[in-house]
C-alpha positions as CSV (number, residue, x, y, z in Angstrom):
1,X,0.0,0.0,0.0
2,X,1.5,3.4,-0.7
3,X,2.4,6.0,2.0
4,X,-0.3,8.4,2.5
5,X,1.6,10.6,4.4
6,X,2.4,13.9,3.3
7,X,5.9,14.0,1.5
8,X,8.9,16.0,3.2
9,X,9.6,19.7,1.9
10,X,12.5,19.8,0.2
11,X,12.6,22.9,-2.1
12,X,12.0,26.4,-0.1
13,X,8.6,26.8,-1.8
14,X,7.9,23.2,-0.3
15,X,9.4,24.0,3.4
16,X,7.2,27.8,3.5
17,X,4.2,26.3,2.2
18,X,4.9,23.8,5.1
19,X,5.0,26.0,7.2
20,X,2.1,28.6,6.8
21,X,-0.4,25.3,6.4
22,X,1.3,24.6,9.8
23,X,-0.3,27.6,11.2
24,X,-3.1,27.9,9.4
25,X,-4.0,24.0,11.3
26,X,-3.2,25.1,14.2
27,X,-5.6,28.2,14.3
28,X,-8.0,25.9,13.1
29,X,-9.1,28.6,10.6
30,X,-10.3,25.4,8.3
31,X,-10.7,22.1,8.2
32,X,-8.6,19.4,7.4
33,X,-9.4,18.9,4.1
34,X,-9.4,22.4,2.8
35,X,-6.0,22.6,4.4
36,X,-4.6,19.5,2.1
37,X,-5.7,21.5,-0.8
38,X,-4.4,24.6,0.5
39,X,-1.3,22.9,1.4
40,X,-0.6,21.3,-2.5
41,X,-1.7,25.0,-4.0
42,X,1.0,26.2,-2.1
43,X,3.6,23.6,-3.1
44,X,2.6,24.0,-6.6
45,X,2.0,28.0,-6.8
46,X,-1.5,27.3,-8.1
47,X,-3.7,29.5,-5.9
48,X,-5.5,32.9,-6.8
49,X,-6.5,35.2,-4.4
50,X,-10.2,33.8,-5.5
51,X,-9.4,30.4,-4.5
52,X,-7.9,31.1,-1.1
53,X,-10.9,32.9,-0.2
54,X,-13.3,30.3,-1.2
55,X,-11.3,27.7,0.7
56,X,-11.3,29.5,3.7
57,X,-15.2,30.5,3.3
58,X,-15.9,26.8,3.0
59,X,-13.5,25.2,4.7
60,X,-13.9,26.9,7.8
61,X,-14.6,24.4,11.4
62,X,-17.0,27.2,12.7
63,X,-18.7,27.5,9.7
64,X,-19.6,23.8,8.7
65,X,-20.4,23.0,12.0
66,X,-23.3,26.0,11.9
67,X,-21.6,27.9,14.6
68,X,-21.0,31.8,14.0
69,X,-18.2,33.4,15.2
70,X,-19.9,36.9,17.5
């Protein structure tokens, strides 16, 4: 079965977009799947300023669980 575990950074693109998806999980600002996508946009500097917003909108914990932030 192959490893399903997310590869090592090895180029500085890799190791920042390591990093911010780091902090971005451990704000919980979205969920774990939105953060894998997030995460490979980042490694492959894919992402528009339209698609970061609409991961965050949908990806975010307080939001899919119904719960509004005050």
């Amino acid at each position: 079965m192959p490893d399903q575990t997310t590869p090592v950074p090895s180029t500085p693109d890799e190791q920042l977009a390591e990093k911010i998806t780091e902090a971005i999980g451990a704000a919980k600002l979205v969920n774990n799947e939105r953060l894998s996508r997030i995460r490979e946009g980042l490694r492959k500097g894919s992402l528009s300023s339209a698609e970061w917003k609409l991961l965050v909108e949908l990806g975010s914990p307080s939001k899919a669980e119904g719960n509004q932030r005050p």
